[in-house]
C-alpha positions in Angstrom: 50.3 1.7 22.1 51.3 1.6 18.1 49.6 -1.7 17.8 46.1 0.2 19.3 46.9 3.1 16.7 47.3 0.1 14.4 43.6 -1.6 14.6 42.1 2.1 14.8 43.7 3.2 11.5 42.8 -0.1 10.0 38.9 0.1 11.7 38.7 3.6 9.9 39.7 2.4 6.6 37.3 0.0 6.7 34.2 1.9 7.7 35.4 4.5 5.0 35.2 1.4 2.5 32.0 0.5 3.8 30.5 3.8 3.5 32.4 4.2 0.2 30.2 1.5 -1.2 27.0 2.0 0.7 27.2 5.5 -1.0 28.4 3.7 -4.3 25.6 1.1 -4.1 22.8 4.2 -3.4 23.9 6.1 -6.2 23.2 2.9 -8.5 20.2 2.2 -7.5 18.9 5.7 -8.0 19.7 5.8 -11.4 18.3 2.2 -11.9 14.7 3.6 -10.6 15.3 7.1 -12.7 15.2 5.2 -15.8 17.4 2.9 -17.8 20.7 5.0 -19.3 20.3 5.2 -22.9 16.4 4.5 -22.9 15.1 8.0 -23.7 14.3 9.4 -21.2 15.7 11.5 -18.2 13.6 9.7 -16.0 10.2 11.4 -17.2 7.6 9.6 -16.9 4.2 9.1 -18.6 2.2 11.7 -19.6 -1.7 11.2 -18.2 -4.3 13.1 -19.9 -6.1 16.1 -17.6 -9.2 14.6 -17.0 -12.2 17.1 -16.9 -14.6 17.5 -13.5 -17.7 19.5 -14.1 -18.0 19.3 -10.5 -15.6 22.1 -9.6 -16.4 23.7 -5.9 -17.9 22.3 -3.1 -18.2 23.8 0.5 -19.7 22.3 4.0 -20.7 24.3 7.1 -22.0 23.0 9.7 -23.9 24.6 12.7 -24.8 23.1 16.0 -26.5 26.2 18.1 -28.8 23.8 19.3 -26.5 21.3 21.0 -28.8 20.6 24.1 -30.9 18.3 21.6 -27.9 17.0 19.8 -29.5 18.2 16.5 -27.6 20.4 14.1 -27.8 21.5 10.4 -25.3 21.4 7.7 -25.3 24.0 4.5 -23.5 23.2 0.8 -22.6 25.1 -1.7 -21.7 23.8 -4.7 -20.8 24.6 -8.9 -20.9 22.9 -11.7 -19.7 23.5 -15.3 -19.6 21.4 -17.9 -16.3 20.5 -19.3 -17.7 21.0 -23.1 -19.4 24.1 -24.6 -23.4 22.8 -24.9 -23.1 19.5 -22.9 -26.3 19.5 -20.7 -25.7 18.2 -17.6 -27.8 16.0 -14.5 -26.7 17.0 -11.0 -27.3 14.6 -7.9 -26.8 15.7 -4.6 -26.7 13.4 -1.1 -25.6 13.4 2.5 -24.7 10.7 4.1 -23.2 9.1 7.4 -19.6 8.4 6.8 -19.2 5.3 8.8 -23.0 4.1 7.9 -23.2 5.0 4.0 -26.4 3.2 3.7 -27.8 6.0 6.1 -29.0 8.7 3.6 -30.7 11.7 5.3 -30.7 14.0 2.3 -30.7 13.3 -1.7 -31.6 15.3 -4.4 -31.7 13.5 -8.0 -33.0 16.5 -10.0 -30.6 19.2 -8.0 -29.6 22.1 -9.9 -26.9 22.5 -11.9 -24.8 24.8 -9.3 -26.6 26.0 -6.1 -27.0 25.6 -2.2 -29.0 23.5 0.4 -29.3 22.9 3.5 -30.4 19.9 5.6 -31.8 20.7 9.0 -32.0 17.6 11.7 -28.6 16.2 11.5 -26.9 14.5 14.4 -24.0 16.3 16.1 -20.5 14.7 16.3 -21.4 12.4 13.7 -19.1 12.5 10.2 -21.1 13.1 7.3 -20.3 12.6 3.6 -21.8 15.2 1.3 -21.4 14.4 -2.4 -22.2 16.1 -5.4 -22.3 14.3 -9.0 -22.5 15.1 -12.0 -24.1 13.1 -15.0 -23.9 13.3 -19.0 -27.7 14.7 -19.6 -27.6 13.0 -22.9 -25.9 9.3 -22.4 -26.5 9.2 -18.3 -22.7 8.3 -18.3 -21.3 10.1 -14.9 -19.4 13.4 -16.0 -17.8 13.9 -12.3 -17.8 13.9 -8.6 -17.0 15.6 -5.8 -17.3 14.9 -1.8 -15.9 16.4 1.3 -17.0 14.8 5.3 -18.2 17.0 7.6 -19.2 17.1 11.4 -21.4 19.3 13.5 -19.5 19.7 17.2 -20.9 21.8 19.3 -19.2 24.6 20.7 -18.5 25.0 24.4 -19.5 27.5 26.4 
């Protein structure tokens, strides 16, 4: 009987060791991905620049009241401001099928700047990308984009 009370005193030192160091070995390696000691820095990290996107709201609905042909219509609204005081601005809207992008049933290059449309004659229960981008009126350099996906189901009844 000792000899059992022996081997489990001895078995629970060693699993205390064990754990001991796992929690040792843990501890290290935390502060070796904070940050070096001594380098500076309290394991901060780089500071990134807020990038500006004139592109700043953009909302889908869909509607598929007319489910016995399969056809629906989606409606987006959508604002843009520019990110400088005077900078004129090109919008560029465009739906598209998500898993076919090459399948473009609406685009708009002159789109206003901020504003709604709607494209009648989509198919239901297929995932559309809608995407509104915003270009530098002056260089053409792209200012800013936005997308969402969105899906006409039709509802049971």
């Amino acid at each position: 009987m000792s000899t059992f009370r022996n081997v489990c005193s001895v078995s629970r030192r060693a699993t205390v060791g064990l754990l001991a160091v796992a929690a040792l070995t843990l501890a290290l390696s935390g502060i070796a991905t904070a940050g070096e000691i001594g380098s500076g820095g309290g394991g901060g990290g780089v500071v990134k620049p807020t990038v500006c996107n004139p592109v700043t709201g953009l909302t889908v609905k869909t509607d598929a009241t007319t489910s016995d042909t399969g056809i629906g219509s989606l409606q987006a609204v959508y604002s843009v401001k520019p990110c400088v005081n005077g900078q004129a601005l090109t919008v560029t809207t465009k739906v598209s099928e998500y898993y076919s992008p090459s399948v473009v049933v609406y685009e708009d290059a002159g789109a206003t700047v901020g504003g709604k449309f709607t494209v009648f004659g989509i198919r239901t229960r297929v995932l559309y990308t809608v995407t509104v981008t915003a270009y530098d009126a002056a260089t053409g350099a792209q200012a800013g984009t936005l997308s969402t996906t969105a899906v006409a189901v039709p509802k049971r009844i």
